[in-house]
C-alpha positions as CSV (number, residue, x, y, z in Angstrom):
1,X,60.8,101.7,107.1
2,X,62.4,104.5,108.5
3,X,61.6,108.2,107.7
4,X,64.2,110.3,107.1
5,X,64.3,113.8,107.6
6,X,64.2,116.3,104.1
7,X,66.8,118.6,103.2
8,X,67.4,121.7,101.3
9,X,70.7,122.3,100.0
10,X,71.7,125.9,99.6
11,X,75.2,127.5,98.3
12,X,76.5,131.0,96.9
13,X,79.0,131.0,95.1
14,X,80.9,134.2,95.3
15,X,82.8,135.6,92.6
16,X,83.0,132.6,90.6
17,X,84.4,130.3,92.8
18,X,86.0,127.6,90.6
19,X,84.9,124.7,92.6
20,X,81.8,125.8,93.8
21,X,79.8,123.0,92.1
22,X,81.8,120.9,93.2
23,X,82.0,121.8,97.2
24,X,77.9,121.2,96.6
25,X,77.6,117.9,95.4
26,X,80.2,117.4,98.1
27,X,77.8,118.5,100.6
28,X,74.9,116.4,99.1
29,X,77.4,113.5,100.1
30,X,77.7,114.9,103.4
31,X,74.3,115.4,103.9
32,X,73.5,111.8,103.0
33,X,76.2,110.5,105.3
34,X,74.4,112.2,108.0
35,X,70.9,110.4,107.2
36,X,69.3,113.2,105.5
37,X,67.4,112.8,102.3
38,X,68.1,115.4,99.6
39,X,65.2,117.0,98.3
40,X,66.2,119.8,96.7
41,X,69.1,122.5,96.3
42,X,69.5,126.3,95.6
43,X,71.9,128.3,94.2
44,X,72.9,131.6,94.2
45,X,75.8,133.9,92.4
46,X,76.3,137.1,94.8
47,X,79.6,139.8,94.6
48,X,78.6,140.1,98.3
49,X,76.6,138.1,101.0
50,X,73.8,139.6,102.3
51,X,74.2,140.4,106.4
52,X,70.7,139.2,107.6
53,X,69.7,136.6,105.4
54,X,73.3,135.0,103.8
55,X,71.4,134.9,100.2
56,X,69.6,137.5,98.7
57,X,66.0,138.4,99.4
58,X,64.6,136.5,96.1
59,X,66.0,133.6,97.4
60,X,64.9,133.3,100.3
61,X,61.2,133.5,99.2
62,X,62.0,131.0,96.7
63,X,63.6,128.8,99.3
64,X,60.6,129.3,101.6
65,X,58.1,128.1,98.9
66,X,60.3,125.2,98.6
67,X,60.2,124.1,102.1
68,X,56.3,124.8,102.7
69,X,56.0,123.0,99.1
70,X,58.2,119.8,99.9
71,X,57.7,119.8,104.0
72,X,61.6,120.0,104.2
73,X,62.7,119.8,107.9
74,X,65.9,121.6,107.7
75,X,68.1,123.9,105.1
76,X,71.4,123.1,104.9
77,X,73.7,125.9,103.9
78,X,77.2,125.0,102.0
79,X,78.4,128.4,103.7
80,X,78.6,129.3,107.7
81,X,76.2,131.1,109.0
82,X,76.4,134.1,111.8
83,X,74.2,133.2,114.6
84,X,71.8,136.2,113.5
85,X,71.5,134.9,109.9
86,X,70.5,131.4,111.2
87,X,67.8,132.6,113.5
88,X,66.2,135.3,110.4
89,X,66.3,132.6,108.5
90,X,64.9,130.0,110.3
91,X,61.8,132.5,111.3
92,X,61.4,133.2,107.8
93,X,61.5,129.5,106.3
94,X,59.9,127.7,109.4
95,X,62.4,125.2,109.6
96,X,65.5,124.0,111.3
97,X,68.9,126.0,110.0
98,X,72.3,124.6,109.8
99,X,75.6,125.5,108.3
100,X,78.0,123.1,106.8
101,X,80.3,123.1,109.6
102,X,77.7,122.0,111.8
103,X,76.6,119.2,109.4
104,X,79.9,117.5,109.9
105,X,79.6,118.1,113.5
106,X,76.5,115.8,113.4
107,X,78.7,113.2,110.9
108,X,81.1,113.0,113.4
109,X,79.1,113.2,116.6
110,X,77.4,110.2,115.2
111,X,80.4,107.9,114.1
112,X,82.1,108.3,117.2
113,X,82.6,105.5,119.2
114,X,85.4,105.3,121.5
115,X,85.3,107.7,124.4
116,X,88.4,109.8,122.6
117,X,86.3,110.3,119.8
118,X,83.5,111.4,121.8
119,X,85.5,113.7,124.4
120,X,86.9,115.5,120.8
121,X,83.1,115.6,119.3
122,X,81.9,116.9,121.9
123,X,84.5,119.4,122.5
124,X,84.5,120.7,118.7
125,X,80.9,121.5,119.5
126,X,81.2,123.5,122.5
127,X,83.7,125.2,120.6
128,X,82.2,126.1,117.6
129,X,78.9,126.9,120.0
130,X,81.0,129.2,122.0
131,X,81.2,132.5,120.0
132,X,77.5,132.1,119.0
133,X,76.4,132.7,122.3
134,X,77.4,135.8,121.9
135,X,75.3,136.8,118.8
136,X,72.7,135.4,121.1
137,X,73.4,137.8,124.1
138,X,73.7,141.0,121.8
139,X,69.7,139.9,120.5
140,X,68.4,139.3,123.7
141,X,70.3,143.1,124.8
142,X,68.4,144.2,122.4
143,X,65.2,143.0,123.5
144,X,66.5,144.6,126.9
145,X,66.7,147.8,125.9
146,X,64.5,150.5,127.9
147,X,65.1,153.5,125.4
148,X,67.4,155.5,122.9
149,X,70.6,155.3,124.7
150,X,69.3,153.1,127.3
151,X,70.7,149.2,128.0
152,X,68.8,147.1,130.6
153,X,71.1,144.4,131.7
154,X,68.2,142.0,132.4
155,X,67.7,138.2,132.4
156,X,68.6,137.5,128.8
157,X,72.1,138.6,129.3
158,X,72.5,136.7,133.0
159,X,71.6,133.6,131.0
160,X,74.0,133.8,128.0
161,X,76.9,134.8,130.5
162,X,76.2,131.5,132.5
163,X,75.6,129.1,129.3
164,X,79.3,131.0,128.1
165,X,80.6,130.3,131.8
166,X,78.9,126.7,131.9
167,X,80.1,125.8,128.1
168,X,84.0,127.3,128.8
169,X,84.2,125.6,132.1
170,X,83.2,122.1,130.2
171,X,85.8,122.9,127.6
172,X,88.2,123.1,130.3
173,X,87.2,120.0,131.5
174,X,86.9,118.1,128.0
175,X,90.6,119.6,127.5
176,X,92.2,118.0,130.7
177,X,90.4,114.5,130.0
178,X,92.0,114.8,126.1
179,X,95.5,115.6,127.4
180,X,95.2,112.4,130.2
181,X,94.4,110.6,126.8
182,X,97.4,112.1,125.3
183,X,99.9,110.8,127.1
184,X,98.3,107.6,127.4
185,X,98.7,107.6,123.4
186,X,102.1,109.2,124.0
187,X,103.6,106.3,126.2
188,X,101.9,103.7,124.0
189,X,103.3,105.8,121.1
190,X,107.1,106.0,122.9
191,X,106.4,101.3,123.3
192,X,105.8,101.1,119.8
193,X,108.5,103.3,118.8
194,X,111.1,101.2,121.5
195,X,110.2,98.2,119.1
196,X,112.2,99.8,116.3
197,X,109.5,98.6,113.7
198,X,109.2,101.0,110.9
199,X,105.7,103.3,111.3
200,X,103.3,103.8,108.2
201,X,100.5,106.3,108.9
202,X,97.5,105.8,106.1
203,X,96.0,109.3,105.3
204,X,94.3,110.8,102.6
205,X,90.4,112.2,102.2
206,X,87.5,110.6,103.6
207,X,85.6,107.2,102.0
208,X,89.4,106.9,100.0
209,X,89.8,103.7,100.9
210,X,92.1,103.7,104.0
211,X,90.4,101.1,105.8
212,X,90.5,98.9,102.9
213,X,93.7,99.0,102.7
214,X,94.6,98.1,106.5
215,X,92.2,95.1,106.2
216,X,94.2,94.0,103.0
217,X,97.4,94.4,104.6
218,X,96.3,92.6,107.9
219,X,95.0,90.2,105.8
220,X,98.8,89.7,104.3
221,X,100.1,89.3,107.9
222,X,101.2,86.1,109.2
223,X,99.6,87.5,112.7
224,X,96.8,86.1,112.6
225,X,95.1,87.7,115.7
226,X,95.1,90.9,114.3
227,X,91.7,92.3,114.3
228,X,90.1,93.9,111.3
229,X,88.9,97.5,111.3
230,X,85.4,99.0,110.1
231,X,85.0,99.7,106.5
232,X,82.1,101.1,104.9
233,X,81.1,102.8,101.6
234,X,80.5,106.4,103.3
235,X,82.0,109.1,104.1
236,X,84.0,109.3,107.6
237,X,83.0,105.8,108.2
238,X,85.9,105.3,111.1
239,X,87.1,108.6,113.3
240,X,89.2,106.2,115.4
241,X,92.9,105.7,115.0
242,X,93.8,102.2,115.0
243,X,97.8,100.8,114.6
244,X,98.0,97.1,113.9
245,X,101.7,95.1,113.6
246,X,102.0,93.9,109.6
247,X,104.4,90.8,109.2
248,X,105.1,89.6,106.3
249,X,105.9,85.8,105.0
250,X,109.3,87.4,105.6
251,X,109.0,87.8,109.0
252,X,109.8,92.0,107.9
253,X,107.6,94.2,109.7
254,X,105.7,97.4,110.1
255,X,103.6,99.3,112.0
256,X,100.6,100.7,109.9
257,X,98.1,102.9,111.6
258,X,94.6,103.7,109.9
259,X,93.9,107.8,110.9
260,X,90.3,109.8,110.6
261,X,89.7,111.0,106.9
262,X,90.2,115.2,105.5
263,X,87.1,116.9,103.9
264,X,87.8,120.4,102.2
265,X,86.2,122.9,104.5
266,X,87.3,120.8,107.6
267,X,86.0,122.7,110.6
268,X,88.8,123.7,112.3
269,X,87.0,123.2,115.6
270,X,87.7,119.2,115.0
271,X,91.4,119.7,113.2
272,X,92.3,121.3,117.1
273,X,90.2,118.1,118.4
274,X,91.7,115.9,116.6
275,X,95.0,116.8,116.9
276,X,96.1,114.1,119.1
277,X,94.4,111.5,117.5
278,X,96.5,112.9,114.2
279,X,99.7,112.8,116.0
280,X,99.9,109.3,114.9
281,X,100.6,110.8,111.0
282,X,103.1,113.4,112.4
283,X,105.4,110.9,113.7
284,X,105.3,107.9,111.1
285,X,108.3,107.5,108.9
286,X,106.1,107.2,105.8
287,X,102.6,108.6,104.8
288,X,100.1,106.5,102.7
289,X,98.3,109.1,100.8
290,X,95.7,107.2,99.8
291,X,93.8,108.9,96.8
292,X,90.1,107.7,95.1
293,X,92.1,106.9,91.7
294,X,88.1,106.4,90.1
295,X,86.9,110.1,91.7
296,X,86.9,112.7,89.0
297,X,88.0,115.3,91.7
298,X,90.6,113.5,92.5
299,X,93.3,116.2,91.9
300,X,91.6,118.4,94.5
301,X,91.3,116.2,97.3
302,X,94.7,115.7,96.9
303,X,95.3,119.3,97.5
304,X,93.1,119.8,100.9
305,X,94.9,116.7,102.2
306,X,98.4,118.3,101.6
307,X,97.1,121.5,103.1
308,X,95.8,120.0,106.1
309,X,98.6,118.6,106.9
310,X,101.0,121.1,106.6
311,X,98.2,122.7,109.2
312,X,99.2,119.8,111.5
313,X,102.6,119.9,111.0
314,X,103.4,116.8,109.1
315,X,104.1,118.1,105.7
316,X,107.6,116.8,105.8
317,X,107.2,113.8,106.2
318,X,107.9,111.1,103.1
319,X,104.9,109.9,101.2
320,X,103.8,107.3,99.0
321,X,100.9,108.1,96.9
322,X,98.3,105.3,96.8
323,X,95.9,105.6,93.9
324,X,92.9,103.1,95.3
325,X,90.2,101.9,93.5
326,X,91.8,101.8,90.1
327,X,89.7,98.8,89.2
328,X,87.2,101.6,88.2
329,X,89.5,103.2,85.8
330,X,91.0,102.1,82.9
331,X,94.4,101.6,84.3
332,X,96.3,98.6,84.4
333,X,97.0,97.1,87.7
334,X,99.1,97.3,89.7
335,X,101.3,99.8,88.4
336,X,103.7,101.3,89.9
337,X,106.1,104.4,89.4
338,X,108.5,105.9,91.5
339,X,106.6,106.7,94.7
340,X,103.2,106.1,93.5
341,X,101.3,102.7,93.1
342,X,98.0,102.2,91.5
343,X,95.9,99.3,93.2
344,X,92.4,97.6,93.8
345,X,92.3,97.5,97.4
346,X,88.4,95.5,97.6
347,X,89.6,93.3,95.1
348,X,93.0,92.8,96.8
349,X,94.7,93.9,93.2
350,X,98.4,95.3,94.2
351,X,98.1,94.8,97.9
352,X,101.1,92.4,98.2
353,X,103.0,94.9,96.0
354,X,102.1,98.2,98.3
355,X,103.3,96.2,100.9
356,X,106.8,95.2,99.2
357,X,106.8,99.2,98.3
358,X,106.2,100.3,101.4
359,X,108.8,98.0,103.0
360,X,111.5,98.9,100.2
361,X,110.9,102.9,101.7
362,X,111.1,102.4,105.0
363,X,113.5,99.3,105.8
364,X,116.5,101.1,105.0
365,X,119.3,99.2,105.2
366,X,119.5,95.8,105.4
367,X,122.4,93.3,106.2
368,X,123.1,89.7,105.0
369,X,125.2,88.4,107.7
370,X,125.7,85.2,109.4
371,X,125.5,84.9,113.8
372,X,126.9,82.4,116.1
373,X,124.5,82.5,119.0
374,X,125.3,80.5,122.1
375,X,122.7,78.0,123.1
376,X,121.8,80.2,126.5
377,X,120.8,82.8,124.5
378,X,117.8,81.3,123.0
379,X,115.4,84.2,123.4
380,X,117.9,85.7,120.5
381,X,117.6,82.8,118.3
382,X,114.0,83.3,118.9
383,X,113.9,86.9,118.1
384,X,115.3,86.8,115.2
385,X,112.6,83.9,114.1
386,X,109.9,86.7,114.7
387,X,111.7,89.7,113.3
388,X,114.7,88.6,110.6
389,X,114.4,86.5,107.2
390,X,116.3,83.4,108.7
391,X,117.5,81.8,105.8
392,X,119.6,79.1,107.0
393,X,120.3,77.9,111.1
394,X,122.6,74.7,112.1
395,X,123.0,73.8,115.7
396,X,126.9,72.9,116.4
397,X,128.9,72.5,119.7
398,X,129.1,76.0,120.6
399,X,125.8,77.2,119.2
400,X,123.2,77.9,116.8
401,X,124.7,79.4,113.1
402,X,122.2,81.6,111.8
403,X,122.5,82.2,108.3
404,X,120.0,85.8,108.1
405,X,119.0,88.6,106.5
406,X,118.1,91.7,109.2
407,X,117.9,95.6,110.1
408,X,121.0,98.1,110.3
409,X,119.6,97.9,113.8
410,X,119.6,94.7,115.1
411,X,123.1,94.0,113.5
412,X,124.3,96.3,115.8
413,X,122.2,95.3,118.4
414,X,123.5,91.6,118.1
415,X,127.4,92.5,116.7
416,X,128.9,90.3,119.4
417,X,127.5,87.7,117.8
418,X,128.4,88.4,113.8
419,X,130.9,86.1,112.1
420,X,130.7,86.7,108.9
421,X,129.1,89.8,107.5
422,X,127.8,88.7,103.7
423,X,127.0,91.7,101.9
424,X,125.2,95.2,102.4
425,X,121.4,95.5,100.5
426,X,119.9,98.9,99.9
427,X,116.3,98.6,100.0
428,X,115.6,102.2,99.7
């Protein structure tokens, strides 16, 4: 069996911060995503934090009799830290220090798997490493000094300068591998988009359900070497954006791409890192804001996902509000309501309608027509198999006579070719 490390959970809550008790157990989750096993927390109330320590002086006697009584390996504060109040306090408790920020640093460091997700991990570290080394340097000047008014520019200092040099010049580095990426992504983005198939981006806050969902919908496509994505009961189980091509019975299509889940707090060391890898949500033509319909803070994970992506730029886009895991509620299923839909995605309760909802938003137009398509052009005939609702097709002297149902788009794409133009269908 294998031994996990302990924990201590610490948090202040400063002037009644509303959802205080809720940003703990939140990082009790957290803490458990990253392997740890909870032994404990501590809480505090303060007007103010206190400069060397974070929590007051009481409290960090009590939380030092709670680590030497329980043999907890590291504190894990719900707060960040300054680089001076990590080292007092890890002097003082005798045990490894870590802020909040850094906790989901770890989460994501170990869920990444691609290289992207790596080069952006690793990145968001440096980054958030960067500006500590220089509460670091100021210590070890101290240490330096040869007298009142006298500094010593010794070794200490020549050492954090090269770590700052060494860590900036691997940023740089880091940076120019993400922007190759980038525009990889970018041209892929630019094929997908050349395709004209609508573009659904699944968003919302981490262990949601988003992954769920894309399995479901591949699960509805008639392409049936679509590959599944990783889903798992945890929090920021997939960092990896994934697009996979849904066609339905149909034959209507859409592209629906599964993107990393928010967390409030978010360090925005990985919101920068990330933002390529979120580029897929800024250009969709509809947002699947997926919500935990069974979470009781449901309402507020709503609200960091709205604000961190008006932080990304993507708050204009249209959105359908997905209420997941309704199977847990007392709500009957699926319901749906304007542009919200209530669903079971595990039990594949509503799925088939999401998708019809989803379609009915972004399809637009749609045109009932009928096509006269010469015999040479087959590849059309054979297009339109793949991407139209063919409802009727007889093969005369002259041609095949499609009888279909397809995009604003490919009617004028294929005009030449209309004889008969049925009737005009809002989907929308």
């Amino acid at each position: 069996m294998e031994l996990r490390e302990r924990a201590l959970l610490i948090g202040v809550d400063l002037n009644g911060d509303a959802d205080f008790e809720k940003s703990m157990d939140e990082l009790e989750n957290l803490a458990a995503a990253c392997g740890f096993e909870v032994g404990g927390r501590i809480e505090q109330n303060l007007r103010t934090v206190n400069s060397a320590y974070y929590i007051g002086a009481g409290k960090v006697k009590e939380a030092a009799g709670f680590v030497e009584a329980t043999g907890a390996d590291v504190a894990i504060f719900d707060n960040e830290l300054t680089p001076t109040q990590q080292r007092n306090l890890e002097r003082v408790l005798g045990c490894r220090v870590m802020d909040r920020t850094q906790l989901i640093l770890d989460i994501f460091a170990q869920r990444a798997r691609t290289k992207e997700a790596k080069l952006q991990v690793e990145m968001a570290r440096l980054q958030y490493m960067l500006p500590r080394l220089a509460g670091a340097g100021e210590y070890m000047d101290r240490q330096g000094g040869g007298g009142i008014g006298t500094v010593i520019r010794g070794g200490g200092e020549k050492k954090i300068v090269l770590d700052r040099r060494r860590i900036e010049q691997n940023i740089a580095a880091l940076r120019k591998e993400l922007e190759d990426i980038r525009k990889d992504r970018q041209v892929q983005r630019k094929r997908r988009s050349g395709s004209g198939l609508p573009r659904v981006a699944l968003m919302g806050y981490t262990n949601a359900g988003k992954s769920t969902i894309m399995n479901a919908m591949v699960e509805l496509s008639q392409k049936p070497d679509s590959k599944k994505v990783f889903e798992k009961d945890m929090l920021f189980a997939t960092l990896e954006t994934t697009v996979r091509c849904i066609t339905l019975p149909d034959n209507r299509s859409f592209l629906l791409s599964d993107t990393v889940g928010f967390v409030s707090k978010l360090p925005h060391q990985l919101v920068r890192a990330f933002r390529s890898t979120l580029e897929e949500v800024k250009e969709a033509d509809l947002l699947l804001h997926v919500v935990d319909a069974s979470d009781p803070e449901a309402e507020r994970q709503v609200s960091v996902t709205e604000e961190t992506l008006k932080q990304i730029g993507a708050g204009g886009i249209p959105v359908l509000y997905v209420f997941n895991k309704a199977d847990l509620t007392d709500m009957d299923i699926p319901f749906i309501k304007d542009n919200m839909i209530y669903i079971s995605a595990k039990e594949r309760i509503g799925t088939r309608e999401l998708a019809e909802l989803i379609l009915r938003h972004v399809s637009g137009t749609c045109v009932d027509c009928r096509m006269l398509i010469p015999y040479k052009h087959g590849d059309i005939v054979a297009y339109f198999r793949e991407n139209a609702l063919v409802k009727d097709i007889k093969y005369g002297n002259e041609g095949a006579c499609l009888l279909l149902e397809c995009s604003e788009r490919d009617y004028r794409r294929f005009r030449q070719f209309v004889t008969e133009r049925r009737r005009i269908m809002s989907e929308s």
